[in-house]
C-alpha positions in Angstrom: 108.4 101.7 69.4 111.5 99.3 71.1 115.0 99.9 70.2 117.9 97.8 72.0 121.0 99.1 72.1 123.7 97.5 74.6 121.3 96.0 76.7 119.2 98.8 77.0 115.5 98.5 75.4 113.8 101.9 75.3 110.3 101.3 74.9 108.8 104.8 73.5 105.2 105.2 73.6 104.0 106.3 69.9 100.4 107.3 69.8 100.6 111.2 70.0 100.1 113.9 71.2 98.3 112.9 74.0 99.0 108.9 74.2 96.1 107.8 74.5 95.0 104.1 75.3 93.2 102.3 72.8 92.7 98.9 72.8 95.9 98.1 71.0 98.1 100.1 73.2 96.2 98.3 76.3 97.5 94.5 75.3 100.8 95.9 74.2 101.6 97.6 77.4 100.4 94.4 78.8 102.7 91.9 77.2 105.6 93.6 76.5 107.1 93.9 80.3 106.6 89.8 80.0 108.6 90.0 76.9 111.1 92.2 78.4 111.4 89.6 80.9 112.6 87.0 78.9 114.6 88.7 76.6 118.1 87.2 77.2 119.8 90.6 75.8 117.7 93.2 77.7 119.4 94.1 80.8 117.9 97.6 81.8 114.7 99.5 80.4 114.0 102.7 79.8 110.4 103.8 79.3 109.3 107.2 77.6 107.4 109.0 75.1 107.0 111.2 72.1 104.0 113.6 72.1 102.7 116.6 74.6 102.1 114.3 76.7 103.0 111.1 78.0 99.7 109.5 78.6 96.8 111.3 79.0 94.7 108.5 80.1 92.3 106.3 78.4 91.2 106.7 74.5 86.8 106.3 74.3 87.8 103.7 71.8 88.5 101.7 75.0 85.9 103.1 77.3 82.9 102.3 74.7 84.3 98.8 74.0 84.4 97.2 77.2 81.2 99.3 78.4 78.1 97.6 78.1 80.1 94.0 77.3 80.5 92.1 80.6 83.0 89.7 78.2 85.3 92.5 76.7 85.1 93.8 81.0 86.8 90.5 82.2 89.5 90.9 79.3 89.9 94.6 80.7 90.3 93.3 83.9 92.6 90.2 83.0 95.5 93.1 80.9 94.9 95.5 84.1 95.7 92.6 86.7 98.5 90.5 84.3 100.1 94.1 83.9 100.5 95.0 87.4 101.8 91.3 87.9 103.8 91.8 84.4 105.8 94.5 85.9 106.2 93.2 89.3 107.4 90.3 87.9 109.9 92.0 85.7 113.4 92.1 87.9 114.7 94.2 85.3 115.5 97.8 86.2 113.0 99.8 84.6 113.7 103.5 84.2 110.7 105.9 83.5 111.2 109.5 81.6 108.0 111.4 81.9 107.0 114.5 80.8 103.8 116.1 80.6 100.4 114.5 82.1 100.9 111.2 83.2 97.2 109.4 84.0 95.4 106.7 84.0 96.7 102.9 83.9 99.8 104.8 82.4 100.9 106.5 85.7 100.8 103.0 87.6 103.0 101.6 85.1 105.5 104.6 85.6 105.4 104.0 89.7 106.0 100.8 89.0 109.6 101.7 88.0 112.5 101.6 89.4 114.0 105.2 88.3 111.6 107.8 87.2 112.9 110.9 85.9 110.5 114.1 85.1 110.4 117.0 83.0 111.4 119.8 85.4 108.8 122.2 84.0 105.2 123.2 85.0 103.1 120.9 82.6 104.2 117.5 84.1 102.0 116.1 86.6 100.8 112.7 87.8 97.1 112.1 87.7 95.2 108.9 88.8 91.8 110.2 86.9 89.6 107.8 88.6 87.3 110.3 90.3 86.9 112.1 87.6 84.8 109.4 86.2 83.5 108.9 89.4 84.3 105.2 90.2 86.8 103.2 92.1 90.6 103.1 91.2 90.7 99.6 90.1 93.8 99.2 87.9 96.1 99.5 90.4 95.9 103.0 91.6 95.3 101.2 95.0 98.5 99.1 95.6 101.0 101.3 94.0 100.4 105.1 95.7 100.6 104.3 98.7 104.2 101.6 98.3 104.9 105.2 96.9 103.9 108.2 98.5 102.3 106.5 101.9 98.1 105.9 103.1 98.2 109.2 104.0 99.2 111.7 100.7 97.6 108.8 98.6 94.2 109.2 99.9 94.9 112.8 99.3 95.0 112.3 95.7 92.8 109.6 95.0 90.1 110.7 96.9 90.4 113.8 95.1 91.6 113.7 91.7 93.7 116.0 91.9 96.9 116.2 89.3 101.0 116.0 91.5 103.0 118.1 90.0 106.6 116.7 89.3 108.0 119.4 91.7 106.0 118.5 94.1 106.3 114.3 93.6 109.8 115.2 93.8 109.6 116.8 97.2 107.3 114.0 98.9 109.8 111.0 97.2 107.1 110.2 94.5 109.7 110.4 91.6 113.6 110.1 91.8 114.7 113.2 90.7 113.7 116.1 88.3 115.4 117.1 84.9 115.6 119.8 82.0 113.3 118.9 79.6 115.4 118.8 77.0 117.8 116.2 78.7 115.1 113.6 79.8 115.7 111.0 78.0 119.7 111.5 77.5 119.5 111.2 81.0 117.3 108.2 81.3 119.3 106.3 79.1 122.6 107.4 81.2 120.7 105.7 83.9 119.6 102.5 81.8 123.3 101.9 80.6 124.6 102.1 84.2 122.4 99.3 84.9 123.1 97.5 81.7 126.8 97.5 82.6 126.4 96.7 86.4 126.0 93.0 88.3 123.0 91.5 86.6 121.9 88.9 88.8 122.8 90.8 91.7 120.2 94.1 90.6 117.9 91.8 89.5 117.7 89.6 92.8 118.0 93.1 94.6 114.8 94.1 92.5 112.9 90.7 93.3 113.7 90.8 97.4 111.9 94.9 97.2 108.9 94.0 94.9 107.7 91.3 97.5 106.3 94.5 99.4 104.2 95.2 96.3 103.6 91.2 95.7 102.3 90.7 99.3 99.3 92.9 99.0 98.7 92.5 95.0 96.7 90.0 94.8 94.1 90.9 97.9 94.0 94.5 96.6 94.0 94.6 92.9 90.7 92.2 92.9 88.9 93.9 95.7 89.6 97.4 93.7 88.7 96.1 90.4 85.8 94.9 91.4 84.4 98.1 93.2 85.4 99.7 90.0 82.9 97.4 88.2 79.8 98.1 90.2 80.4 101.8 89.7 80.6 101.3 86.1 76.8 102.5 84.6 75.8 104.0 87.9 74.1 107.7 87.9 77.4 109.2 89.6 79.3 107.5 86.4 76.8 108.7 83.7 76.9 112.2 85.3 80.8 111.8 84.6 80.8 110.8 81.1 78.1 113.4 80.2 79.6 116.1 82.1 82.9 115.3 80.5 80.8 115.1 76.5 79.0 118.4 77.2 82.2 120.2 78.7 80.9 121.4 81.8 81.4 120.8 85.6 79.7 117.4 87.1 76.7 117.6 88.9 76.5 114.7 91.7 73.8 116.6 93.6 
């Protein structure tokens, strides 16, 4: 769901309780940073949920699709890349309000932004999720954790799977700040309206001159990633993932 109100679009994502991406909510995620882009009365954003969560990864909907079809793969990969680019590309503040587990493509959208505000509790966490599936992180997870969190705590993470807690991203500078549950999204729009009623041009050139960091690598990284992520796809460590995941037990990779 988008409202606007005084140059503030909150963009609410409305699949709950978990989120989940299907293959709707994957274009739609894509293209609407584009549109928010070029919407003349958007001047801040403000990105949050409804649910238990605020994205708890990827639906099988959209895992069972794009499986076996080497087509509905390069589409994947063409809304994974244009959305990284998409929000780059969006000078825009964007301000995220999270709450709950945040995985997946999801929690690259939500580093991605500008401002992000979490639920100061004990069930919000950030989660790339890729080695739980055992393959590559190839949607993004590469380029954004470490302009984030540095190499170092990044490869901690990825290479583990393990889930940040928001107290935690808070104290290594992942996130901007915590908040009471129950005023997360007052207070992201508090934030959203302060940029809607600041200097435009000069936020949004401010915005363009930082995101050249993320720009300058993009390109090499988001294709070498992807395609590592595509050669694991099928392979015995990925079928023991799945399965292990179906069945509801622990992997076994050896």
């Amino acid at each position: 769901k988008i409202e606007k109100t005084d140059g503030v679009a909150v963009v609410m994502l409305n699949r709950p309780p978990h989120n989940l991406i299907n293959m709707a909510m994957h274009h739609e995620v894509t293209e609407i940073p584009r549109d928010l882009r070029r919407d003349d009365d958007v001047r801040a954003v403000v990105l949050a949920a409804e649910g238990k969560n605020f994205c708890a990864g990827g639906d099988r909907e959209l895992y069972d699709h794009y499986r076996d079809d080497p087509n509905a793969q390069m589409v994947h990969f063409e809304q994974c890349r244009d959305l990284i680019w998409n929000m780059i590309d969006l000078e825009k503040p964007v301000v995220a309000a999270v709450h709950g587990l945040v995985a997946g493509m999801l929690s690259q959208v939500v580093l991605l932004s500008d401002i992000i505000l979490a639920a100061d509790d004990d069930k919000t966490r950030f989660l790339d999720g890729h080695m739980n599936i055992a393959v590559a992180p190839g949607d993004g997870g590469a380029l954004v954790w470490p302009a984030r969190i540095g190499l170092t705590r990044a490869k901690r993470y990825l290479l583990t799977g393990d889930a940040i807690p928001a107290r935690e991203a808070e104290r290594i500078g992942m996130i901007t700040e915590l908040v009471p549950p129950d005023q997360l999204l007052a207070r992201a729009k508090a934030w959203g309206t302060r940029f809607s009623n600041g200097p435009a041009l000069a936020t949004r050139w401010t915005k363009a001159a930082l995101n050249q960091w993320l720009r300058r690598d993009a390109a090499d990284i988001l294709n070498y990633s992807w395609s590592l992520m595509v050669a694991g796809r099928g392979l015995p460590e990925n079928q023991e993932a799945f399965a292990a995941m179906r069945e509801k037990r622990p992997p076994r990779f050896r």
